[in-house]
C-alpha positions in Angstrom: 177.7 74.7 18.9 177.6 71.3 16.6 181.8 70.9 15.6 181.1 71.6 11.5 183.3 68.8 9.4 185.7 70.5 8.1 186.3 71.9 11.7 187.1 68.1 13.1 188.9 67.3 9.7 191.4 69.8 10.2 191.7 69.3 13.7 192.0 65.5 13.0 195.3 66.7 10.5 196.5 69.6 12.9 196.8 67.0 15.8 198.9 64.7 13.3 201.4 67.5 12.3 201.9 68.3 15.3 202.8 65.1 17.0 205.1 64.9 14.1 203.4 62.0 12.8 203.2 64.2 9.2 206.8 65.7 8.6 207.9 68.9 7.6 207.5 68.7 3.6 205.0 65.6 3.8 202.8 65.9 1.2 198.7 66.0 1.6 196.6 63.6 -0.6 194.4 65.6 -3.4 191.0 67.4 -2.6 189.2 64.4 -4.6 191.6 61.7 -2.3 190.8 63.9 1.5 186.9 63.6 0.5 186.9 60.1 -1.2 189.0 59.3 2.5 186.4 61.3 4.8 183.2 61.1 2.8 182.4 64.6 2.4 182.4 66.9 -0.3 185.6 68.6 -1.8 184.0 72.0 -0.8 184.6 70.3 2.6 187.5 69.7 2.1 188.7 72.9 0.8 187.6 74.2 4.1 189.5 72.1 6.1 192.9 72.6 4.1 191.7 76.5 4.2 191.8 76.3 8.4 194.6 74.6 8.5 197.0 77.3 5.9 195.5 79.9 8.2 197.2 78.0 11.0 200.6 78.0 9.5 200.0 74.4 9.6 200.4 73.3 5.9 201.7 75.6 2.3 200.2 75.3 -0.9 202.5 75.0 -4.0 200.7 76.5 -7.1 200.1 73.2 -9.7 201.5 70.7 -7.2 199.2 70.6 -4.1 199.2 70.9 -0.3 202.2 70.4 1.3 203.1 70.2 6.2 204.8 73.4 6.7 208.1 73.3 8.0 208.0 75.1 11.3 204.2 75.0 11.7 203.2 77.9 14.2 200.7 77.7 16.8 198.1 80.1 15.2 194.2 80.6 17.5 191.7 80.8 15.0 188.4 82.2 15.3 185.6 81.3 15.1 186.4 77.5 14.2 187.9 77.4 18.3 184.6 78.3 19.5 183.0 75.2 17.8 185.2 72.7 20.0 186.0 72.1 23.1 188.9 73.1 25.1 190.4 69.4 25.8 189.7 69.3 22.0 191.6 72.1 21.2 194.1 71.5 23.3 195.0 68.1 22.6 195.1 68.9 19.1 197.5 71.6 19.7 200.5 69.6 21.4 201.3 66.0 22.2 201.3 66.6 25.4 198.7 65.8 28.6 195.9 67.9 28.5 193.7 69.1 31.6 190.7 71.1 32.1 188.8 71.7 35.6 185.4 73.4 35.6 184.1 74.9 38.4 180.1 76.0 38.3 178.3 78.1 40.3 175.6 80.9 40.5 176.4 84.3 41.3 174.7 87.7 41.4 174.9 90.2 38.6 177.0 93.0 39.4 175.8 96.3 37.7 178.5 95.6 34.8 176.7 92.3 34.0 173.1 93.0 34.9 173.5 95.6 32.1 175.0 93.3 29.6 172.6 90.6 30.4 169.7 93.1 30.6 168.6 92.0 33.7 168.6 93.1 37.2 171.5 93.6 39.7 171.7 91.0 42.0 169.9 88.4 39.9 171.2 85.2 39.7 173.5 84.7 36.3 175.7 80.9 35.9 179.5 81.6 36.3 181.7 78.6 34.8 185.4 79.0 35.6 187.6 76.9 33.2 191.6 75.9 33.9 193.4 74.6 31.5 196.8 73.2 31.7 198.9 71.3 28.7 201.7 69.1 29.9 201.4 70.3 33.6 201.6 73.8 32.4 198.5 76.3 32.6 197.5 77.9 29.3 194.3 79.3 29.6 192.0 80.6 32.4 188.5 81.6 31.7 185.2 83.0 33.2 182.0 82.2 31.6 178.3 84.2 32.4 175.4 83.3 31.3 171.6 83.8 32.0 169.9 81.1 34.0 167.6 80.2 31.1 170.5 79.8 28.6 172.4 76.7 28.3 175.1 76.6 25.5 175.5 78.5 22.4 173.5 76.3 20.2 170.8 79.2 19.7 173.6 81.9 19.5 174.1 84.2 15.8 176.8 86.5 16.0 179.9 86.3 18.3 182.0 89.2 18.8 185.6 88.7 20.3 187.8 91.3 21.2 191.8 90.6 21.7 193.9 92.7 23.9 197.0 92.7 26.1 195.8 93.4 29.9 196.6 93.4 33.2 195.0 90.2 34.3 192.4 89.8 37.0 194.1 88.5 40.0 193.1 84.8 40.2 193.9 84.4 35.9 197.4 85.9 37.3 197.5 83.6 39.9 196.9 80.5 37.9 199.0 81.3 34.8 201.9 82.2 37.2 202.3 85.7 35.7 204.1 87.8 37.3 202.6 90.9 39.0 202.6 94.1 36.2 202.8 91.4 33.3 200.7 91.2 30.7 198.5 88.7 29.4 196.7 87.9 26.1 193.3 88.0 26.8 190.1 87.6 24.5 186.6 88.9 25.9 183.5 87.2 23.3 179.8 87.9 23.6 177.3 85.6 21.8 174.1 87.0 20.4 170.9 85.6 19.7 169.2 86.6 16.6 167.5 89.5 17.9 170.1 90.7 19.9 170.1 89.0 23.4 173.6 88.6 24.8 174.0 84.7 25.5 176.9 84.3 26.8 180.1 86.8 28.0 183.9 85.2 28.3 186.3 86.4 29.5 189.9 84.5 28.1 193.4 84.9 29.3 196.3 83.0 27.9 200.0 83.5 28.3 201.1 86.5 26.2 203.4 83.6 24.3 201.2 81.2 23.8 200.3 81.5 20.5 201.7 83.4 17.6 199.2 85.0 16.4 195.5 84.9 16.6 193.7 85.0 13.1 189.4 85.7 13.0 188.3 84.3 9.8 184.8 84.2 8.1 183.2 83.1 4.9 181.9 86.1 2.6 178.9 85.4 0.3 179.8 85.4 -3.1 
Protein backbone atom coordinates (compact mmCIF):
# COMPACT_ATOMS: atom_id res chain seq x y z
CA UNK A 1 0.00 0.00 0.00
CA UNK A 2 0.91 3.80 -1.02
CA UNK A 3 2.86 5.14 2.73
CA UNK A 4 -0.15 7.93 3.58
CA UNK A 5 1.77 11.39 4.81
CA UNK A 6 1.15 11.48 7.97
CA UNK A 7 2.58 7.83 8.06
CA UNK A 8 6.20 9.12 6.59
CA UNK A 9 5.82 12.34 8.75
CA UNK A 10 5.79 10.52 11.82
CA UNK A 11 8.17 8.08 10.82
CA UNK A 12 10.43 10.98 9.59
CA UNK A 13 10.06 12.39 13.74
CA UNK A 14 10.07 8.78 15.26
CA UNK A 15 13.56 8.10 13.58
CA UNK A 16 14.82 11.61 15.00
CA UNK A 17 13.74 10.84 18.66
CA UNK A 18 15.13 7.94 18.61
CA UNK A 19 18.61 8.56 17.46
CA UNK A 20 18.39 11.14 20.08
CA UNK A 21 18.73 13.86 17.75
CA UNK A 22 15.22 15.33 19.64
CA UNK A 23 15.86 15.09 23.47
CA UNK A 24 13.76 14.03 26.11
CA UNK A 25 11.52 17.27 26.88
CA UNK A 26 12.38 18.86 23.37
CA UNK A 27 9.57 20.64 22.35
CA UNK A 28 7.60 20.05 18.81
CA UNK A 29 6.81 23.14 16.59
CA UNK A 30 2.91 24.04 16.44
CA UNK A 31 0.31 22.16 14.19
CA UNK A 32 0.20 25.43 11.83
CA UNK A 33 4.52 25.42 12.03
CA UNK A 34 4.69 20.95 11.27
CA UNK A 35 2.27 21.76 8.03
CA UNK A 36 3.61 25.24 7.03
CA UNK A 37 7.25 22.94 7.38
CA UNK A 38 5.82 19.75 5.33
CA UNK A 39 3.15 21.32 3.12
CA UNK A 40 0.29 19.43 4.13
CA UNK A 41 -2.75 20.19 5.95
CA UNK A 42 -2.93 20.55 9.89
CA UNK A 43 -5.51 17.58 9.75
CA UNK A 44 -2.23 15.87 8.52
CA UNK A 45 -0.53 16.86 10.89
CA UNK A 46 -2.64 15.97 13.69
CA UNK A 47 -2.37 12.56 12.41
CA UNK A 48 1.11 12.27 12.47
CA UNK A 49 1.51 13.72 16.18
CA UNK A 50 -1.64 11.22 16.89
CA UNK A 51 0.79 8.05 15.69
CA UNK A 52 3.45 9.12 17.15
CA UNK A 53 1.56 9.70 21.14
CA UNK A 54 0.28 6.21 20.43
CA UNK A 55 3.91 5.19 20.20
CA UNK A 56 4.92 6.60 23.53
CA UNK A 57 7.05 8.65 21.40
CA UNK A 58 5.94 12.32 22.28
CA UNK A 59 3.28 13.81 25.42
CA UNK A 60 0.91 16.46 25.03
CA UNK A 61 0.63 19.24 27.70
CA UNK A 62 -2.96 20.69 27.75
CA UNK A 63 -2.46 24.68 26.46
CA UNK A 64 1.23 24.27 25.85
CA UNK A 65 1.79 21.77 22.94
CA UNK A 66 3.64 18.61 21.98
CA UNK A 67 6.40 17.76 23.85
CA UNK A 68 9.65 14.06 23.11
CA UNK A 69 8.71 11.84 25.81
CA UNK A 70 11.19 10.98 28.17
CA UNK A 71 11.72 7.26 27.93
CA UNK A 72 10.00 6.82 24.56
CA UNK A 73 8.88 3.09 24.32
CA UNK A 74 9.13 1.03 21.34
CA UNK A 75 5.30 0.69 20.70
CA UNK A 76 4.12 -1.62 17.01
CA UNK A 77 1.33 0.10 15.66
CA UNK A 78 -1.19 -1.16 13.44
CA UNK A 79 -2.16 -0.61 10.64
CA UNK A 80 0.23 2.39 9.91
CA UNK A 81 3.31 -0.68 10.02
CA UNK A 82 1.65 -2.35 7.18
CA UNK A 83 1.93 0.84 5.00
CA UNK A 84 5.88 0.69 5.03
CA UNK A 85 8.37 -1.35 4.53
CA UNK A 86 10.32 -3.41 6.93
CA UNK A 87 13.94 -1.57 6.34
CA UNK A 88 11.56 1.41 6.80
CA UNK A 89 10.33 0.48 9.90
CA UNK A 90 13.21 -0.68 11.14
CA UNK A 91 15.47 1.90 10.54
CA UNK A 92 13.12 4.29 12.01
CA UNK A 93 12.94 2.23 15.08
CA UNK A 94 16.75 2.24 16.19
CA UNK A 95 19.97 3.83 15.03
CA UNK A 96 21.35 0.96 14.39
CA UNK A 97 22.12 -1.22 10.90
CA UNK A 98 19.23 -2.55 9.55
CA UNK A 99 19.03 -5.86 7.30
CA UNK A 100 16.40 -7.64 5.53
CA UNK A 101 16.82 -10.82 3.14
CA UNK A 102 13.93 -12.03 1.08
CA UNK A 103 13.77 -15.26 -0.23
CA UNK A 104 10.84 -16.01 -3.02
CA UNK A 105 9.56 -19.00 -4.23
CA UNK A 106 6.39 -21.05 -5.33
CA UNK A 107 5.03 -23.63 -3.29
CA UNK A 108 1.95 -25.89 -3.25
CA UNK A 109 -1.06 -25.21 -1.23
CA UNK A 110 -1.35 -27.38 1.57
CA UNK A 111 -5.10 -28.16 2.56
CA UNK A 112 -4.75 -25.27 5.34
CA UNK A 113 -3.93 -22.72 2.65
CA UNK A 114 -5.86 -24.09 -0.39
CA UNK A 115 -8.80 -23.40 1.90
CA UNK A 116 -7.91 -19.96 2.88
CA UNK A 117 -6.97 -19.02 -0.53
CA UNK A 118 -10.02 -20.84 -1.94
CA UNK A 119 -8.24 -22.78 -4.32
CA UNK A 120 -7.04 -26.11 -4.79
CA UNK A 121 -4.50 -28.25 -2.83
CA UNK A 122 -1.50 -28.55 -4.53
CA UNK A 123 -1.89 -25.37 -6.60
CA UNK A 124 0.85 -23.25 -6.88
CA UNK A 125 0.56 -20.06 -4.21
CA UNK A 126 4.04 -17.36 -3.87
CA UNK A 127 5.75 -17.93 -0.47
CA UNK A 128 8.08 -14.81 0.49
CA UNK A 129 10.26 -15.48 3.51
CA UNK A 130 11.52 -12.21 5.14
CA UNK A 131 14.67 -11.88 7.88
CA UNK A 132 15.14 -9.13 9.58
CA UNK A 133 17.99 -8.31 11.72
CA UNK A 134 18.76 -4.67 13.54
CA UNK A 135 22.29 -4.11 14.55
CA UNK A 136 23.33 -7.74 13.75
CA UNK A 137 20.53 -8.90 15.80
CA UNK A 138 17.38 -10.80 14.33
CA UNK A 139 13.96 -9.16 15.13
CA UNK A 140 11.61 -10.44 12.94
CA UNK A 141 10.99 -13.55 10.75
CA UNK A 142 8.05 -13.77 8.51
CA UNK A 143 6.21 -16.05 5.82
CA UNK A 144 4.18 -14.47 3.29
CA UNK A 145 1.36 -16.44 0.81
CA UNK A 146 -0.20 -15.18 -1.77
CA UNK A 147 -2.15 -16.23 -4.94
CA UNK A 148 -0.26 -16.29 -8.14
CA UNK A 149 -2.46 -13.51 -9.66
CA UNK A 150 -1.98 -11.16 -6.64
CA UNK A 151 0.92 -8.97 -6.42
CA UNK A 152 0.90 -6.52 -3.25
CA UNK A 153 -1.79 -5.24 -1.25
CA UNK A 154 -2.59 -2.22 -3.27
CA UNK A 155 -6.19 -3.75 -4.07
CA UNK A 156 -6.60 -5.11 -0.44
CA UNK A 157 -9.82 -3.53 2.08
CA UNK A 158 -9.78 -4.91 5.26
CA UNK A 159 -6.78 -6.48 7.24
CA UNK A 160 -7.25 -8.53 10.08
CA UNK A 161 -4.21 -9.20 12.52
CA UNK A 162 -4.32 -11.44 15.28
CA UNK A 163 -1.39 -11.19 18.17
CA UNK A 164 -0.54 -14.05 20.25
CA UNK A 165 2.32 -15.72 22.20
CA UNK A 166 3.27 -19.22 20.49
CA UNK A 167 5.47 -21.77 20.20
CA UNK A 168 7.31 -20.72 17.06
CA UNK A 169 7.65 -22.80 13.84
CA UNK A 170 11.01 -24.29 13.91
CA UNK A 171 13.01 -22.23 11.34
CA UNK A 172 11.37 -18.53 13.05
CA UNK A 173 12.97 -20.40 16.31
CA UNK A 174 15.91 -21.04 14.63
CA UNK A 175 16.66 -17.60 13.29
CA UNK A 176 15.52 -15.53 16.31
CA UNK A 177 17.77 -17.82 18.43
CA UNK A 178 14.84 -18.79 20.80
CA UNK A 179 15.35 -21.25 22.83
CA UNK A 180 13.38 -24.50 22.50
CA UNK A 181 9.76 -24.27 24.68
CA UNK A 182 10.15 -20.27 24.50
CA UNK A 183 7.72 -18.25 23.43
CA UNK A 184 7.51 -15.74 20.74
CA UNK A 185 5.30 -12.84 19.86
CA UNK A 186 3.84 -13.57 16.80
CA UNK A 187 1.13 -11.67 14.59
CA UNK A 188 -0.83 -13.72 11.77
CA UNK A 189 -2.74 -10.78 9.14
CA UNK A 190 -5.05 -11.66 6.25
CA UNK A 191 -5.79 -9.00 3.65
CA UNK A 192 -9.17 -8.87 1.98
CA UNK A 193 -10.35 -7.65 -1.12
CA UNK A 194 -13.54 -5.87 -1.21
CA UNK A 195 -15.61 -8.76 -1.73
CA UNK A 196 -13.98 -10.90 0.45
CA UNK A 197 -10.98 -12.71 -1.39
CA UNK A 198 -8.12 -13.34 1.00
CA UNK A 199 -5.00 -11.49 -0.61
CA UNK A 200 -2.50 -12.18 1.25
CA UNK A 201 -1.76 -14.41 4.77
CA UNK A 202 1.43 -13.48 7.13
CA UNK A 203 2.62 -15.09 9.42
CA UNK A 204 4.98 -12.64 11.95
CA UNK A 205 7.28 -13.64 14.80
CA UNK A 206 9.31 -11.26 16.77
CA UNK A 207 11.15 -11.69 19.98
CA UNK A 208 8.65 -11.79 22.87
CA UNK A 209 10.71 -8.44 24.13
CA UNK A 210 10.86 -6.65 21.26
CA UNK A 211 8.44 -4.31 21.67
CA UNK A 212 6.37 -3.00 24.55
CA UNK A 213 3.32 -3.15 23.43
CA UNK A 214 1.54 -3.53 20.28
CA UNK A 215 -1.36 -0.88 19.77
CA UNK A 216 -4.17 -1.41 16.51
CA UNK A 217 -5.58 1.88 15.85
CA UNK A 218 -8.23 3.09 13.35
CA UNK A 219 -10.15 6.24 12.41
CA UNK A 220 -14.04 6.18 13.36
CA UNK A 221 -16.37 8.24 11.12
CA UNK A 222 -17.74 10.98 12.87
Amino acid sequence: MPEPRYVSIAGDYAQLIRRGELAPGTQLPSYSELATRHGVSQIVIRKAVELLLSQGLVRTVERRGTFVADRPNLIRVSPEGQMESPEMTYSRESDREVSVERDTQRIPASEELAEAFAVGVGDELTHVITLASEGGRPVSISDTYQPLDVHGTADAAFLEETITDRIPPIAHAEFLGTPQGDLVKSVHQRFLSKDQRVLMISNISYPRDRYDAFVFRMHLND
